[in-house]
VOTILO-55167 format. One record per atom (N, C-alpha, C, CB): residue number from 1; chain; atom name; z, y, x; residue in three letters. Coordinates in Angstrom, 2 decimals. Glycine has a CB too. Layout:
// residues N
pt seq=NUM, mol=A, atom=CA, Z=Z, Y=Y, X=X, type=ALA
...
END
This chain:
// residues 69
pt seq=1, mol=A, atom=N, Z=0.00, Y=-1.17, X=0.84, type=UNK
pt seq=1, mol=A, atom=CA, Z=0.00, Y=0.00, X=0.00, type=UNK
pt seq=1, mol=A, atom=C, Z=0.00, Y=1.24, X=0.89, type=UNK
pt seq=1, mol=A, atom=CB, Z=1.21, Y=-0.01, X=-0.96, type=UNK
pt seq=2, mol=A, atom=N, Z=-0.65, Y=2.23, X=0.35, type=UNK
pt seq=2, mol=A, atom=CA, Z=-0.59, Y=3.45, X=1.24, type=UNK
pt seq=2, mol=A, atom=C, Z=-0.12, Y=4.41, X=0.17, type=UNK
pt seq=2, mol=A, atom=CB, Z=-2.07, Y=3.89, X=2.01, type=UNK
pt seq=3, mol=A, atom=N, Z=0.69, Y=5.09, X=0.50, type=UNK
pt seq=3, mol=A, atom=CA, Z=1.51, Y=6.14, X=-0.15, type=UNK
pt seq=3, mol=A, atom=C, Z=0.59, Y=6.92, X=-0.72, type=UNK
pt seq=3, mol=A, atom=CB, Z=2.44, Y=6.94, X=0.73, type=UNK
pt seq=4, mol=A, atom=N, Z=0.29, Y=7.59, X=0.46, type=UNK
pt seq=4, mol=A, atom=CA, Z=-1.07, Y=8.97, X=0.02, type=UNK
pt seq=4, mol=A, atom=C, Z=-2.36, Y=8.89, X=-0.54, type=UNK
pt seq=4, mol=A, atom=CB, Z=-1.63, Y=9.68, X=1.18, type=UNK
pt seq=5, mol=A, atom=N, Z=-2.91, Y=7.94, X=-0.99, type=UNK
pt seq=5, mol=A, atom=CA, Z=-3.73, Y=7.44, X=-1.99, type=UNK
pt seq=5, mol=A, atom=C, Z=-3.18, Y=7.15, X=-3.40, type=UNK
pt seq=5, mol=A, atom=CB, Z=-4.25, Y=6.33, X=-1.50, type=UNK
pt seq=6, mol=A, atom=N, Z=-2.21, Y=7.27, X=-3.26, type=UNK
pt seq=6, mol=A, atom=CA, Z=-1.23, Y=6.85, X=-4.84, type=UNK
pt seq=6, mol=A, atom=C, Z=-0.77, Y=7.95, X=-5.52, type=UNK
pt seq=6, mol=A, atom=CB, Z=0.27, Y=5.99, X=-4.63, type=UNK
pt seq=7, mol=A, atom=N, Z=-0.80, Y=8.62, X=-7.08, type=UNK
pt seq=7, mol=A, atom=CA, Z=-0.57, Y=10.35, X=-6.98, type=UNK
pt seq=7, mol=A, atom=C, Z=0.92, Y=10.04, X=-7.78, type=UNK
pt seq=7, mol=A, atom=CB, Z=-2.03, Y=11.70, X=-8.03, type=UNK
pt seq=8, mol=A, atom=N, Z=1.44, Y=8.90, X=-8.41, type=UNK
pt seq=8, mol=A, atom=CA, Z=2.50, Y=9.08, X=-9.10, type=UNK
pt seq=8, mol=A, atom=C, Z=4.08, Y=8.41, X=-8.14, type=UNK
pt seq=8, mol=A, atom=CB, Z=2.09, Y=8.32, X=-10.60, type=UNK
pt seq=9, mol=A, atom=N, Z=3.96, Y=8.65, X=-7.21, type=UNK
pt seq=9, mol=A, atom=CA, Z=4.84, Y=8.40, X=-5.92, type=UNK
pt seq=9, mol=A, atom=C, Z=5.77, Y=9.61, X=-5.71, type=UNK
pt seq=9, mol=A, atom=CB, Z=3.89, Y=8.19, X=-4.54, type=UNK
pt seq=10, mol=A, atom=N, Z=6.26, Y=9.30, X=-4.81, type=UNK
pt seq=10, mol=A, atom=CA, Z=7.46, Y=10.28, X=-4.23, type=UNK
pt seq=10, mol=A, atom=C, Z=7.67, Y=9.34, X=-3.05, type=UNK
pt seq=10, mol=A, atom=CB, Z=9.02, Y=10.59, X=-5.31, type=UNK
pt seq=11, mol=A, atom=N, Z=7.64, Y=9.95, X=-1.87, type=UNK
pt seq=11, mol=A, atom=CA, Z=7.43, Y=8.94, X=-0.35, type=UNK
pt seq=11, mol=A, atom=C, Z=7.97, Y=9.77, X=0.81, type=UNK
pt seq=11, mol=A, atom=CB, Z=5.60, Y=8.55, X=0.11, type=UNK
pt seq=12, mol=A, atom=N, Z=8.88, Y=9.06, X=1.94, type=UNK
pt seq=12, mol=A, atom=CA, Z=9.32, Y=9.80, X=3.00, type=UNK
pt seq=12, mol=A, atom=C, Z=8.61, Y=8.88, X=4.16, type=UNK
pt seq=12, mol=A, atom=CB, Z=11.04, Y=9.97, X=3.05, type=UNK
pt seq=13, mol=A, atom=N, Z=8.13, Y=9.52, X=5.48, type=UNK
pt seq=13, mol=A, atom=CA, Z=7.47, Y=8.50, X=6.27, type=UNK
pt seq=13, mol=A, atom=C, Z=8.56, Y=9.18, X=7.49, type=UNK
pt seq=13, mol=A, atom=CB, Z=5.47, Y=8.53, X=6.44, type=UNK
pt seq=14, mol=A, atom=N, Z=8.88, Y=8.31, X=8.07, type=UNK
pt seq=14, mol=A, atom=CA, Z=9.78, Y=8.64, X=9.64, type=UNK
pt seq=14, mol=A, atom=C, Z=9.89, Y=7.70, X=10.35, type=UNK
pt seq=14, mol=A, atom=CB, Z=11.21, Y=9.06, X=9.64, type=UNK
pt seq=15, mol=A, atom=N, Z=10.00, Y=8.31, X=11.88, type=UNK
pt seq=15, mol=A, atom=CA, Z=10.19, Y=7.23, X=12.62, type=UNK
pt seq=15, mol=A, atom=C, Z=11.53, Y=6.66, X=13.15, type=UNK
pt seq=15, mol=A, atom=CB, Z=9.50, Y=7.45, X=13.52, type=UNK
pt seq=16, mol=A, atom=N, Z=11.48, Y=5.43, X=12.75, type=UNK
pt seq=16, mol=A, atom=CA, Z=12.88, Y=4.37, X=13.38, type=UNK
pt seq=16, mol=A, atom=C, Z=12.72, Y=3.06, X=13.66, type=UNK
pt seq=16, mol=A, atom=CB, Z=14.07, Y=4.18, X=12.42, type=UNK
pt seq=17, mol=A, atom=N, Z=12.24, Y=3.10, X=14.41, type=UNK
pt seq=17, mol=A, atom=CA, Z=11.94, Y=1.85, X=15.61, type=UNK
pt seq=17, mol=A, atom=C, Z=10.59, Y=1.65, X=15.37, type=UNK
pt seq=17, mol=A, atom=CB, Z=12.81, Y=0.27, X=15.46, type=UNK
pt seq=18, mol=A, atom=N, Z=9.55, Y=2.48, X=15.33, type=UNK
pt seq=18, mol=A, atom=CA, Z=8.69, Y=2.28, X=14.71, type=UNK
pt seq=18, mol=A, atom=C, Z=8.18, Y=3.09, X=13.40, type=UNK
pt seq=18, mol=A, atom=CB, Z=8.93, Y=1.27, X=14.59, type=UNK
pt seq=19, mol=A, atom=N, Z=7.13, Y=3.00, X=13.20, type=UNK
pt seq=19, mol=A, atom=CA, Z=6.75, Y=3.43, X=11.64, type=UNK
pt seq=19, mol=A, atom=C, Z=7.32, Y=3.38, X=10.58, type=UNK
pt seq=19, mol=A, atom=CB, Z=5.91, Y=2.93, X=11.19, type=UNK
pt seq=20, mol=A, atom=N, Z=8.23, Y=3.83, X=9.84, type=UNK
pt seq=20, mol=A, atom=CA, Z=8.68, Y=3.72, X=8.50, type=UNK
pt seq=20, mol=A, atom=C, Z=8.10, Y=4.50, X=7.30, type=UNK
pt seq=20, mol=A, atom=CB, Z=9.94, Y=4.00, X=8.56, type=UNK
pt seq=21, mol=A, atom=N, Z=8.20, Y=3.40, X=6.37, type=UNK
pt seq=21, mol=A, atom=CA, Z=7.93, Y=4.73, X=5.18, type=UNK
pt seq=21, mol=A, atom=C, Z=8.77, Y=3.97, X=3.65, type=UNK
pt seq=21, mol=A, atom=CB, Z=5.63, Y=5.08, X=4.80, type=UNK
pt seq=22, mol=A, atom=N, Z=9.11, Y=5.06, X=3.01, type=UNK
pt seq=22, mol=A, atom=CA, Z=10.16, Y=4.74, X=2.16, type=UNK
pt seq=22, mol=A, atom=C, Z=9.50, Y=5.51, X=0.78, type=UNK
pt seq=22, mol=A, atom=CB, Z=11.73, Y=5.31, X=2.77, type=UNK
pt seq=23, mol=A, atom=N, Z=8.81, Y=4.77, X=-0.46, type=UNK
pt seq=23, mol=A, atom=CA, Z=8.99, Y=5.78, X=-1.32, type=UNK
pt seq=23, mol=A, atom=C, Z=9.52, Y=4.90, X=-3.15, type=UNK
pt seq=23, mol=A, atom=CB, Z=7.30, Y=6.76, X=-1.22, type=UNK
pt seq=24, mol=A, atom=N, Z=9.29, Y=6.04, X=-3.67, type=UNK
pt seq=24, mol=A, atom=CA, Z=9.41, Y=5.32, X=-4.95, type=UNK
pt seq=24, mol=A, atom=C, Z=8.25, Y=5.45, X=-6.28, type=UNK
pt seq=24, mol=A, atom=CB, Z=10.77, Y=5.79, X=-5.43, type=UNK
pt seq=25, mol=A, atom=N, Z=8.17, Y=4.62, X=-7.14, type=UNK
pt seq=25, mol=A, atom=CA, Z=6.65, Y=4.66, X=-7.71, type=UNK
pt seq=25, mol=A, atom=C, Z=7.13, Y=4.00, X=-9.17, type=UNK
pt seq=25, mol=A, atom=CB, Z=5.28, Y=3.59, X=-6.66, type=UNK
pt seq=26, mol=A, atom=N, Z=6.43, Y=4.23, X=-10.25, type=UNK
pt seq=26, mol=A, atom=CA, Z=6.65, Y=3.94, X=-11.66, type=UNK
pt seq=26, mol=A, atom=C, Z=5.52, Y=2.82, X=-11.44, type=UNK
pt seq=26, mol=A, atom=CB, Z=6.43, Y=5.30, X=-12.91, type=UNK
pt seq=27, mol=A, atom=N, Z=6.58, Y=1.24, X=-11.46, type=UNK
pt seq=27, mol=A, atom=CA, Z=5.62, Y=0.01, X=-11.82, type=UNK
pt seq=27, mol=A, atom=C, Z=5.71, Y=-0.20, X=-12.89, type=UNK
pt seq=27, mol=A, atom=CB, Z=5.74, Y=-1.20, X=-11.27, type=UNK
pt seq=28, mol=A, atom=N, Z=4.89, Y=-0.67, X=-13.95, type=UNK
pt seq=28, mol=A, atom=CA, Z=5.08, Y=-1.66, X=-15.01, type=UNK
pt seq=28, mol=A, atom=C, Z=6.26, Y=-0.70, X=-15.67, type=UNK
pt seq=28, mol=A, atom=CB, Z=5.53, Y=-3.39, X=-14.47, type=UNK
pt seq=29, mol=A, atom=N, Z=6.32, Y=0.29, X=-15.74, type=UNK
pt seq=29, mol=A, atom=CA, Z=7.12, Y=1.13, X=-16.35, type=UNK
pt seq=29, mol=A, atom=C, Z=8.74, Y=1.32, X=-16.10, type=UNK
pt seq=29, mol=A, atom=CB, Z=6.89, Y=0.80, X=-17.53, type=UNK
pt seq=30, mol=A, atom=N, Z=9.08, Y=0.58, X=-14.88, type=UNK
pt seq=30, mol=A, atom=CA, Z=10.42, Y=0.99, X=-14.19, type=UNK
pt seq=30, mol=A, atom=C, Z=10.30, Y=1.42, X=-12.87, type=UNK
pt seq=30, mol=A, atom=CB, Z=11.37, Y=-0.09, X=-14.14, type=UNK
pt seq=31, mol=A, atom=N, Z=11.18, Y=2.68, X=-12.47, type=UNK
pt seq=31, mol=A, atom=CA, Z=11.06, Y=2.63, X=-11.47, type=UNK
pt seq=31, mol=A, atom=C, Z=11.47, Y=2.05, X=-10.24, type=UNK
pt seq=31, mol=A, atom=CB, Z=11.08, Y=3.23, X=-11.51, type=UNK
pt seq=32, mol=A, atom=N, Z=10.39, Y=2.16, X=-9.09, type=UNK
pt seq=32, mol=A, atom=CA, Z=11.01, Y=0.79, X=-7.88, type=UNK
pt seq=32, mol=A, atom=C, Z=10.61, Y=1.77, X=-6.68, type=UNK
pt seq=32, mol=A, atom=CB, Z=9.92, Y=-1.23, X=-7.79, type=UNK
pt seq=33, mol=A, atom=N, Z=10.92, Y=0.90, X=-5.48, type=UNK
pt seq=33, mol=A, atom=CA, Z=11.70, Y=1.38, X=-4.18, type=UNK
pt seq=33, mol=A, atom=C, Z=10.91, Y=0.77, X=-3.18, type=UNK
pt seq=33, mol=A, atom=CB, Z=13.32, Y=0.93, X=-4.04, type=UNK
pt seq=34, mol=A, atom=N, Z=9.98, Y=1.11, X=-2.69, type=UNK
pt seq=34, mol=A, atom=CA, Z=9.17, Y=0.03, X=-1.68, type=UNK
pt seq=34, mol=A, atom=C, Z=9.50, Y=0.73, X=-0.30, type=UNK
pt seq=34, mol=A, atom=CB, Z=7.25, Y=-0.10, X=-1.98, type=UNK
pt seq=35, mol=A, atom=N, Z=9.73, Y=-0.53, X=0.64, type=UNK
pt seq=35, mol=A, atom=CA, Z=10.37, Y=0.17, X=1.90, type=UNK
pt seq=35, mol=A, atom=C, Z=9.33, Y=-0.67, X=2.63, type=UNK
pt seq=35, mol=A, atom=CB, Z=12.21, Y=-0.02, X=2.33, type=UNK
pt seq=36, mol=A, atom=N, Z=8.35, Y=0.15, X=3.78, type=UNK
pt seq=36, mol=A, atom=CA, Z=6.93, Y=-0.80, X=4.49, type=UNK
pt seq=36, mol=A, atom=C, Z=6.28, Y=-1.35, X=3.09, type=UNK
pt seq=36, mol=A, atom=CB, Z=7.47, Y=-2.46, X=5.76, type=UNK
pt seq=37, mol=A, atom=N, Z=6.85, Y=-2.95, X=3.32, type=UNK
pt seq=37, mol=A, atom=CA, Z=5.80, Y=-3.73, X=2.12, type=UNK
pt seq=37, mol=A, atom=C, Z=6.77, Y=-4.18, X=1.19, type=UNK
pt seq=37, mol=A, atom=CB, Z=4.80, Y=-5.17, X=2.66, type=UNK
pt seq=38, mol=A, atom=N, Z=7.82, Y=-4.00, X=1.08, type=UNK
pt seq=38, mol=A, atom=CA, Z=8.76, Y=-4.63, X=0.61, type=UNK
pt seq=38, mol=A, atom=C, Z=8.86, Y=-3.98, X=-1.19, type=UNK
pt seq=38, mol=A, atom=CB, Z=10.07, Y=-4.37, X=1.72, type=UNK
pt seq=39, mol=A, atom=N, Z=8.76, Y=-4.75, X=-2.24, type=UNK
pt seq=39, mol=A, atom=CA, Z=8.99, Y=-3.92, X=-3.47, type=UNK
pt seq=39, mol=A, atom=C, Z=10.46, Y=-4.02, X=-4.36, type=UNK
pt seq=39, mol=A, atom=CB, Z=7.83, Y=-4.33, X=-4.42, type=UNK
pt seq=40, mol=A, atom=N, Z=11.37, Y=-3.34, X=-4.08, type=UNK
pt seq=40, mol=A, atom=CA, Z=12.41, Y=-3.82, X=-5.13, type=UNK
pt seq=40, mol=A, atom=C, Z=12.45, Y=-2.79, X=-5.94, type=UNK
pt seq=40, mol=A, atom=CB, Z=13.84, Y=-4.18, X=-4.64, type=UNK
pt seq=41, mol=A, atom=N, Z=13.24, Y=-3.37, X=-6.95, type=UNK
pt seq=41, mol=A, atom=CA, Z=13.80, Y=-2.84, X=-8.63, type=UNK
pt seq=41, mol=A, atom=C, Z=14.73, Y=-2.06, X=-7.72, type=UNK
pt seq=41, mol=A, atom=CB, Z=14.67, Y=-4.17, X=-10.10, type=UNK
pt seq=42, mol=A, atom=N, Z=15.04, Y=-0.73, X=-8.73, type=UNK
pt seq=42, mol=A, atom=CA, Z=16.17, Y=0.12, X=-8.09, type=UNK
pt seq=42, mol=A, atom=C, Z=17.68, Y=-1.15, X=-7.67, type=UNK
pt seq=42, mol=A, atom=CB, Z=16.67, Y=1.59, X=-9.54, type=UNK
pt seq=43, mol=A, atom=N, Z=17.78, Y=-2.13, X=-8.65, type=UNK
pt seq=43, mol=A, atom=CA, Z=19.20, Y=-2.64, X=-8.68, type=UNK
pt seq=43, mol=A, atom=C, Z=19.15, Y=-3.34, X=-7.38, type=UNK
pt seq=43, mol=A, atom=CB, Z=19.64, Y=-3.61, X=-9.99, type=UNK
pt seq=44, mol=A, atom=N, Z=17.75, Y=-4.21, X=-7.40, type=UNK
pt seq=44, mol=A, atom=CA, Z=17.44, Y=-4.83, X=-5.92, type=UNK
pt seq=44, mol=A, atom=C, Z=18.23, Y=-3.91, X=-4.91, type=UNK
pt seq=44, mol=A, atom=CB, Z=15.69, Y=-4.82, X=-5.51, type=UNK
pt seq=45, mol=A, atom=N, Z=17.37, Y=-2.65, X=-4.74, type=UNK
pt seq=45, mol=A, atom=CA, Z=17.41, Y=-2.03, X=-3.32, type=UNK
pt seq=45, mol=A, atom=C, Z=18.82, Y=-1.76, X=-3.39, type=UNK
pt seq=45, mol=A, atom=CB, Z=16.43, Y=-0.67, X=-2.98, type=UNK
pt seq=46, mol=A, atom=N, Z=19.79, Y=-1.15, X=-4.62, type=UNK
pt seq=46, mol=A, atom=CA, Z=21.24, Y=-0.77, X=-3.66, type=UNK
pt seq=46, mol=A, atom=C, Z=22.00, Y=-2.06, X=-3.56, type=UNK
pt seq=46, mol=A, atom=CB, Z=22.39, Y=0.48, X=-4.44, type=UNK
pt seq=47, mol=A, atom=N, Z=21.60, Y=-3.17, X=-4.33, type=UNK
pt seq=47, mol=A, atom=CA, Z=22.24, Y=-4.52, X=-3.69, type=UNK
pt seq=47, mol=A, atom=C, Z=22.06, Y=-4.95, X=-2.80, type=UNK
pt seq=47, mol=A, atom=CB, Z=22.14, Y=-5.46, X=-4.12, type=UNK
pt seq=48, mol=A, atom=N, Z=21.07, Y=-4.40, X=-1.62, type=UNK
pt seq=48, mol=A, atom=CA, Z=20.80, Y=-5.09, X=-0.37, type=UNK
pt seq=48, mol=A, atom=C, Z=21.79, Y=-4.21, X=0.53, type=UNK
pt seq=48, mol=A, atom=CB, Z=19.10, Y=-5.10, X=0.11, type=UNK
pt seq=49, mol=A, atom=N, Z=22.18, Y=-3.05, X=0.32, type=UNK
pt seq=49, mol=A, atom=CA, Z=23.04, Y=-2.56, X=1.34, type=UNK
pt seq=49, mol=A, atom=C, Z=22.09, Y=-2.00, X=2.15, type=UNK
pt seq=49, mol=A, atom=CB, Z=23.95, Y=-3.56, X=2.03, type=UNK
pt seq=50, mol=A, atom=N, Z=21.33, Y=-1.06, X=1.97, type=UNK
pt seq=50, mol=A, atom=CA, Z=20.22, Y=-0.40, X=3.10, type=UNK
pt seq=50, mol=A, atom=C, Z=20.92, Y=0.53, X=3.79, type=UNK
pt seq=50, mol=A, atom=CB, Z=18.85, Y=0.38, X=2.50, type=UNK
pt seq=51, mol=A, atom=N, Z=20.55, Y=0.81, X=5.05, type=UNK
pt seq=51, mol=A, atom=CA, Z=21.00, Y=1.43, X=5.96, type=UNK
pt seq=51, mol=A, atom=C, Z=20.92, Y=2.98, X=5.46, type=UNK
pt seq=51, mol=A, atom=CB, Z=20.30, Y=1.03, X=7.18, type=UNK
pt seq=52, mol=A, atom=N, Z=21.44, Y=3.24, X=5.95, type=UNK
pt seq=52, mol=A, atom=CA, Z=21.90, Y=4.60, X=5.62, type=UNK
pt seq=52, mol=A, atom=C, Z=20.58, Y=5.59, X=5.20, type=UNK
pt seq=52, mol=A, atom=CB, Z=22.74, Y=5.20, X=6.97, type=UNK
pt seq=53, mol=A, atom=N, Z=19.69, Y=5.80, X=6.29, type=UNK
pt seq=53, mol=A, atom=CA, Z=18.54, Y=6.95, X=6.18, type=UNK
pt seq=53, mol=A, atom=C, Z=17.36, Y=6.23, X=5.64, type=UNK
pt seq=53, mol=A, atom=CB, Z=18.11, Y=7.69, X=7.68, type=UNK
pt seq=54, mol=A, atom=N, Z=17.78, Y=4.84, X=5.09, type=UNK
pt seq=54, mol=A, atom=CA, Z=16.77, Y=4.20, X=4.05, type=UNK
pt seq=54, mol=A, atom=C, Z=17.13, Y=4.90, X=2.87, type=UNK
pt seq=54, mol=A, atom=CB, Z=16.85, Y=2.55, X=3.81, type=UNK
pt seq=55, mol=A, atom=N, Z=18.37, Y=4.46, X=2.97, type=UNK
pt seq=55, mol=A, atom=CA, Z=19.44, Y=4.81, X=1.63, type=UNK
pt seq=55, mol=A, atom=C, Z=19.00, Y=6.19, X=0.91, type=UNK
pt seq=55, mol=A, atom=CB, Z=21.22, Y=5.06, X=2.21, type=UNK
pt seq=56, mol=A, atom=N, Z=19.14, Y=7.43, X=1.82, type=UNK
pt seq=56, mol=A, atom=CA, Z=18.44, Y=8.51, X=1.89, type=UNK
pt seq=56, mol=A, atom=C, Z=17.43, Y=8.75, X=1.17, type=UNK
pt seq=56, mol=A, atom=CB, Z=18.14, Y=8.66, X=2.86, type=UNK
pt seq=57, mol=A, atom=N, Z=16.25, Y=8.45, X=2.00, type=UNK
pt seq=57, mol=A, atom=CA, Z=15.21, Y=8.94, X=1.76, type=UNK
pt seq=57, mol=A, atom=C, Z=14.82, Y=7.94, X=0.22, type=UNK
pt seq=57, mol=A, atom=CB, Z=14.26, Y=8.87, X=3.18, type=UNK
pt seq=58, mol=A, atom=N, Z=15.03, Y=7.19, X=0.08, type=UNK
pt seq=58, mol=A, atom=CA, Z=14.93, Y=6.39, X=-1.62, type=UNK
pt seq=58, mol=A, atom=C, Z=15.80, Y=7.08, X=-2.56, type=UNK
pt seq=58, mol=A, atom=CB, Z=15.53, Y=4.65, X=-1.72, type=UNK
pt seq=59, mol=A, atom=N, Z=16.89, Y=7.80, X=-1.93, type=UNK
pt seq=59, mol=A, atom=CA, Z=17.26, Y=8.28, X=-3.13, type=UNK
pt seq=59, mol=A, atom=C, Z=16.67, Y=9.77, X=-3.35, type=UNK
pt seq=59, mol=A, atom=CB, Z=18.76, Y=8.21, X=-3.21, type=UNK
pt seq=60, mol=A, atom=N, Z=15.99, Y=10.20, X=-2.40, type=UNK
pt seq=60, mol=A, atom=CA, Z=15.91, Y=11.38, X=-2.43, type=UNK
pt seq=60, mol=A, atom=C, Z=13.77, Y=11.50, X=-3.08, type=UNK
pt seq=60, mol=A, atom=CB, Z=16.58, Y=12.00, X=-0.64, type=UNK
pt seq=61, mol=A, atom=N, Z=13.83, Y=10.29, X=-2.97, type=UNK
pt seq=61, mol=A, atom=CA, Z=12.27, Y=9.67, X=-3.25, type=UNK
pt seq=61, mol=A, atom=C, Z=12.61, Y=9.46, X=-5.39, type=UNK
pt seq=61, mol=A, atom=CB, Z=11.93, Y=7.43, X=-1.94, type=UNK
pt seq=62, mol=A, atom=N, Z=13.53, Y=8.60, X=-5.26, type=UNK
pt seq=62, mol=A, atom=CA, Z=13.56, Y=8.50, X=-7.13, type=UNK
pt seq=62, mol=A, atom=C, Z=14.35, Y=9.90, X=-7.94, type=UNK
pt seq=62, mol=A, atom=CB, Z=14.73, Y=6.85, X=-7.68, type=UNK
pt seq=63, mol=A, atom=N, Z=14.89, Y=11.06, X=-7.12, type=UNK
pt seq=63, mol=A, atom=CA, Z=15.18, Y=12.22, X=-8.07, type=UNK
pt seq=63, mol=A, atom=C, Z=14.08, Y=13.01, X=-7.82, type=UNK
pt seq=63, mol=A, atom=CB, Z=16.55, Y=13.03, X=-7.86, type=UNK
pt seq=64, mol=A, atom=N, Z=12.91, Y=12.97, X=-7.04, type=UNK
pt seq=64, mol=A, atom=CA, Z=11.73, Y=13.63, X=-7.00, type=UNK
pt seq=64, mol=A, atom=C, Z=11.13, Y=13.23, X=-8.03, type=UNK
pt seq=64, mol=A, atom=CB, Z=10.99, Y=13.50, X=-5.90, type=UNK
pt seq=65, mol=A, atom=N, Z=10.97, Y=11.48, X=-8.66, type=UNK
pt seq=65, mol=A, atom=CA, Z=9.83, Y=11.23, X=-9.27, type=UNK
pt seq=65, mol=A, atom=C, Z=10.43, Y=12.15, X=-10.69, type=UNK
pt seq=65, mol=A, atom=CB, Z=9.38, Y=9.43, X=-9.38, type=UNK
pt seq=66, mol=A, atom=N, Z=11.84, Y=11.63, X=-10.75, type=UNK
pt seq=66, mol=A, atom=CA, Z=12.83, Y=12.00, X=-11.63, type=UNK
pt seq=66, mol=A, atom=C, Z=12.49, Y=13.26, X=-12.06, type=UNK
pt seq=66, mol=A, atom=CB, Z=14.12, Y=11.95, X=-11.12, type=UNK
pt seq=67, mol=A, atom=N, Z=12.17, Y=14.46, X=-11.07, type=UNK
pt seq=67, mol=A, atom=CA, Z=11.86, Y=15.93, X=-12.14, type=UNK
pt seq=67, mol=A, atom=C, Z=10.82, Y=15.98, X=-12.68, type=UNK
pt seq=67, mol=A, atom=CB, Z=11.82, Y=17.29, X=-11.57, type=UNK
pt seq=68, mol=A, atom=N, Z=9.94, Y=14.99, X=-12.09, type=UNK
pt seq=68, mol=A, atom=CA, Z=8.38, Y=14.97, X=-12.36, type=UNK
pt seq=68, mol=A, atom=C, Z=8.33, Y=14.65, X=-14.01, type=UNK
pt seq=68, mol=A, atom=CB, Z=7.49, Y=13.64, X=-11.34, type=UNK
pt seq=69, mol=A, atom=N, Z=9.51, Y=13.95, X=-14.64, type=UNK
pt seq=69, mol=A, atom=CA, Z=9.05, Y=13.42, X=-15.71, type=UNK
pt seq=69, mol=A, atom=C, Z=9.16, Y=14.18, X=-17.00, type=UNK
pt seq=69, mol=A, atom=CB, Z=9.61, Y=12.31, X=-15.79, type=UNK
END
C-alpha cells in the first residue's frame, strides 16, 4: 500500500531503523491502523502494546481522519 496514492488516509512517514510509515484509513467502514504492511482494527493495534512513537503517530493519524468526518 502506498499512503500517497490513497486520498481518505491520514499517514506519518519517519525514520526508525529504517523506513517507517504509520497511517490510518476507513476500511469496510471501520477505522484501522496500518503500520508498513501490517493492517489492524483500532482494538488490534492498542492490544499489541506499540511502542511509543508508533503509538503517536496512529493516534495522531485517527483524530486527523476524525475531523475529516
Amino acid at each position: 500500500m502506498h499512503p500517497e496514492e490513497i486520498t481518505n488516509i491520514a499517514y506519518r512517514k519517519f525514520l526508525r531503523e529504517g523506513d517507517y510509515t504509520v497511517f490510518a484509513a476507513w476500511i469496510n467502514g471501520e477505522c484501522s491502523v496500518v503500520v508498513n504492511s501490517m493492517i489492524y482494527t483500532l482494538e488490534e493495534f492498542y492490544g499489541e502494546t506499540p511502542t511509543t512513537d508508533v503509538e503517536q503517530a496512529a493516534r495522531d493519524c485517527v483524530a486527523e481522519l476524525e475531523q475529516r468526518r
